[in-house]
FITI-895906 format. One record per residue (C-alpha): residue in one letter; y, x, z. Coordinates in steps of 0.001 Angstrom, whole numbers, plus 500000, padded with zeros to 6 digits. Last residue first. Layout:
<atoms>
AYXZ ...
</atoms>
This chain:
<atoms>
X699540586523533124 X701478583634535365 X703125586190536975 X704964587420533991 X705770583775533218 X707205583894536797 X709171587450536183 X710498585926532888 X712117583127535027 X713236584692537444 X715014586719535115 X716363583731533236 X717958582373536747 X719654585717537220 X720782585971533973 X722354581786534153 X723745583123537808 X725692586004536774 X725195588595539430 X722915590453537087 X725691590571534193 X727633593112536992 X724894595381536915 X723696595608533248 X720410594308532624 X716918595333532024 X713614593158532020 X710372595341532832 X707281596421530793 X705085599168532509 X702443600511530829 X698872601366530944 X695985603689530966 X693495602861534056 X692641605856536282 X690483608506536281 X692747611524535333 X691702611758531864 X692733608565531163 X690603604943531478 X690097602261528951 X689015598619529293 X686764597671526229 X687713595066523581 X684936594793520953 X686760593197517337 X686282590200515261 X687377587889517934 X690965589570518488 X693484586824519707 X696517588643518205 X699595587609521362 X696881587640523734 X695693591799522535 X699369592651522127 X699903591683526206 X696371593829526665 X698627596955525474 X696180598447522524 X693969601436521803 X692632601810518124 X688786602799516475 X688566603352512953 X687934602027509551 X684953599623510753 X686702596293508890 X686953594948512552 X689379597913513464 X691822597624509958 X691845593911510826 X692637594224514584 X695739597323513293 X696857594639510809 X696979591819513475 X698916594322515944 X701597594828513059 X703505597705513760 X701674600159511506 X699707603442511627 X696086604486510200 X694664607671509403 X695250609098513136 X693156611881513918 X692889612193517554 X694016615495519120 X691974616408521999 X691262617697525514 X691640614257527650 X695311615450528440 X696333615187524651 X694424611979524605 X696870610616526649 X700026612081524782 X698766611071521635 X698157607469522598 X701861607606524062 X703654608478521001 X701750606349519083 X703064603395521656 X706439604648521048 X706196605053517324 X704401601828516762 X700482601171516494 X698064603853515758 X694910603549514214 X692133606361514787 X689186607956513405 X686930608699516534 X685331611875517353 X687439612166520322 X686436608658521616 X684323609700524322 X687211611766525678 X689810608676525775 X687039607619528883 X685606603799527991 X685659601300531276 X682372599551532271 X682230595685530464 X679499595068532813 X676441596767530411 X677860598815527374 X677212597918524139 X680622598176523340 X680420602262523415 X677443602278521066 X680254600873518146 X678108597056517066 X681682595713515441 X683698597830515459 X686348599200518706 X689513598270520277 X690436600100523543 X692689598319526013 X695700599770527775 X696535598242531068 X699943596023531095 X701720596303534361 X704229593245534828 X707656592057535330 X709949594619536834 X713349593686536998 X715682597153536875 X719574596616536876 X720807599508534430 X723327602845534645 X720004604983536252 X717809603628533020 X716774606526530921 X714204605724528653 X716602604820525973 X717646608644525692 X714231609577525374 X713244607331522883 X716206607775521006 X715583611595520786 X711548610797520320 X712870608493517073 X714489611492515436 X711937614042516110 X709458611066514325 X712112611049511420 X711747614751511136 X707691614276510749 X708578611969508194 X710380613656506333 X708094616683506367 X705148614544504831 X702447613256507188 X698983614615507219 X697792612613510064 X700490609999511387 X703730611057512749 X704127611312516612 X706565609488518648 X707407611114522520 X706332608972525011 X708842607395527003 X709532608510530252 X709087607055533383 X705909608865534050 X703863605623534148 X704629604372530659 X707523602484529531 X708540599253528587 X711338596576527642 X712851593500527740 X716687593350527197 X718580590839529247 X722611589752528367 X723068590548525128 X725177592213522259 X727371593723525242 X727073597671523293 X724881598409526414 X722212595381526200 X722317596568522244 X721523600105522791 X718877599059525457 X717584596764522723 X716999599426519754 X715764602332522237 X713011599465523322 X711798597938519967 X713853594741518642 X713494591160518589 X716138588597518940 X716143585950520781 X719128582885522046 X719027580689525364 X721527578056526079 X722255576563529237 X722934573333528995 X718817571900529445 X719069573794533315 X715919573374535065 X713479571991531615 X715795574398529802 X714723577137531967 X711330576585532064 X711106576798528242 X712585579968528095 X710311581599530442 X707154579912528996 X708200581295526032 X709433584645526551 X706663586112528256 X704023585966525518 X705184585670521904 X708538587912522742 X706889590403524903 X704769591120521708 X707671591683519281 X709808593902521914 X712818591769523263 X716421591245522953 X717718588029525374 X720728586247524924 X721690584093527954 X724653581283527529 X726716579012529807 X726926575283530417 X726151572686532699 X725224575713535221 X726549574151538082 X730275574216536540 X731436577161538053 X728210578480536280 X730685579013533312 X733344581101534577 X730539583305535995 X728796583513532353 X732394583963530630 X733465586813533101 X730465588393532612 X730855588023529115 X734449590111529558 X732678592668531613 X730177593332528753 X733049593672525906 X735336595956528279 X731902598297528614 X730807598048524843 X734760599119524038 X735095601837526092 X733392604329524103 X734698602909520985 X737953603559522100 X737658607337522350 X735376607202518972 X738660605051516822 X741298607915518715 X738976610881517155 X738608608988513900 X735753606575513165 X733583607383510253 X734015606033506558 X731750605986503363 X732231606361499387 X733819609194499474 X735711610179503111 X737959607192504465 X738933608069508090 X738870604869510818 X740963604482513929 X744825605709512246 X746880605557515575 X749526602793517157 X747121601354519182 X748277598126518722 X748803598480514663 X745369599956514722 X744165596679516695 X746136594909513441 X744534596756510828 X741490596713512141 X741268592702512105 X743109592408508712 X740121594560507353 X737749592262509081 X739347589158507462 X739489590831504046 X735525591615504084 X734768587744505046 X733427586589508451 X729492586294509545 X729587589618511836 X727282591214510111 X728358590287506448 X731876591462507262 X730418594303508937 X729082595558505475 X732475595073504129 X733934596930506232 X731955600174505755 X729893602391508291 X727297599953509780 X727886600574513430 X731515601605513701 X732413598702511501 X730357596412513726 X732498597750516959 X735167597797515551 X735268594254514792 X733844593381518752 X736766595477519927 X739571593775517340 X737895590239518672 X738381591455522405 X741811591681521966 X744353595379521841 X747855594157522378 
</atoms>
């Protein structure tokens, strides 16, 4: 008899290629998670994992029921959440898996209205970048995933920084797969929260801050511009847009952390463009921030949504928490 703690075992095994590494995962000891797989290979009646050097991969029959796995382990917390709100919402449980600066902005506010409406209901976070969280809202490891993507529904390919090595130019091929692959969300329930323009960051006394009314700042008057990039995705994107305004910016800078790319900005070492949602989550005083327009004319921006699997959107604790988000998101 196959159980749902076998599933969620091979799961981690599947994920971080040894037993004893999903022992640590999954907060259990290497023996107990080798008992585990024994026994769901015992009720399968097939070999699920192959032994090769130091590693192991699933076999055939091990992929097969992997593949079903994340969709039996989703239905099953449906089932939980809808048991649950049987009880008026006294109970039940929403994990949410957002992007870093979703997670200092919308998340708060949303989490904290729901426990002043519902104070049994709990509400865990975990942060991860978009192709991350969609693979864990799939693989049942939560309930609402926030996300974004830019205006053609796609997201934007990630680009290595200037004069990177060959390794990591293969690793940005890598991370534009995922991208892509995350990007599609036909098999999701689609909340849209917000549209978050694109701001430009520029020194210190730059000409284009100087500029009467706040008036937007084209990507083309920027060409000249050193540049700092944020994360893949967003890198991606700024490449993309300035792509169509008839150049290829020179990127010398690129990291994750939004307070690093104000600092490197304010210090004069280049010029940077930014979702306004990073731009509350950093607070930049040291730095201009100018509204920026694409090549076509119109406002650069993206749009970040909450995703969630069909049958975990009937569930009234998600529901409630994606109300929730979308009212923080209305707040902004």
């Amino acid at each position: 008899m196959i159980e749902a703690r076998h599933l969620r075992v091979l799961r981690a095994v599947a994920r971080t290629g040894s037993f004893s590494a999903a022992a640590r995962e999954l907060g259990c000891t290497q023996p107990a998670v080798s008992q585990q797989m024994k026994a769901l290979e015992k009720a399968v009646e097939l070999p699920l994992v192959v032994r090769s050097g130091r590693g192991m991969q699933l076999s055939e029959a091990g992929e097969v029921l992997l593949k079903h796995a994340s969709g039996i382990l989703a239905g099953l917390s449906a089932a939980e959440q809808e048991v649950a709100a049987i009880a008026g919402l006294r109970a039940g449980r929403v994990r949410l898996v957002s992007f870093p600066t979703a997670s200092s902005t919308l998340v708060p506010s949303a989490v904290a209205r729901l426990r002043d409406a519902h104070p049994g209901v709990r509400v865990s976070l975990v942060e991860a970048e978009p192709p991350e969280a969609l693979a864990m809202l799939r693989g049942g490891e939560c309930e609402i995933a926030l996300a974004f993507r830019y205006p053609d529904g796609a997201a934007a390919p990630a680009t290595p920084a200037h004069g990177a090595s060959r390794a990591a130019r293969a690793q940005a091929v890598l991370a534009a797969a995922e991208s892509a692959a995350a990007s599609d969300w036909s098999d999701l329930v689609v909340r849209p929260l917000l549209d978050d323009p694109l701001v430009g960051l520029l020194p210190p006394g730059h000409p284009l801050a100087e500029r009467d009314g706040g008036s937007p700042v084209t990507l083309a008057e920027l060409a000249g511009e050193q540049w700092i990039a944020g994360c893949p995705q967003c890198r991606g994107q700024l490449v993309e847009l300035c792509g169509q305004a008839g150049f290829e910016p020179r990127i010398d800078f690129a990291t994750d952390d939004y307070p690093a790319v104000v600092g490197l900005v304010a210090a004069g070492l280049g010029v940077a463009v930014l979702p306004r949602l990073a731009l509350a989550a950093v607070r930049p005083d040291t730095v201009a921030a100018v509204p920026v327009h694409t090549a076509a004319g119109g406002p650069a921006r993206r749009e970040v949504v909450a995703l969630t699997l069909p049958d975990l959107a009937e569930v009234p604790a998600v529901s409630l928490m994606l109300d929730r988000l979308a009212g923080a998101a209305a707040d902004r």
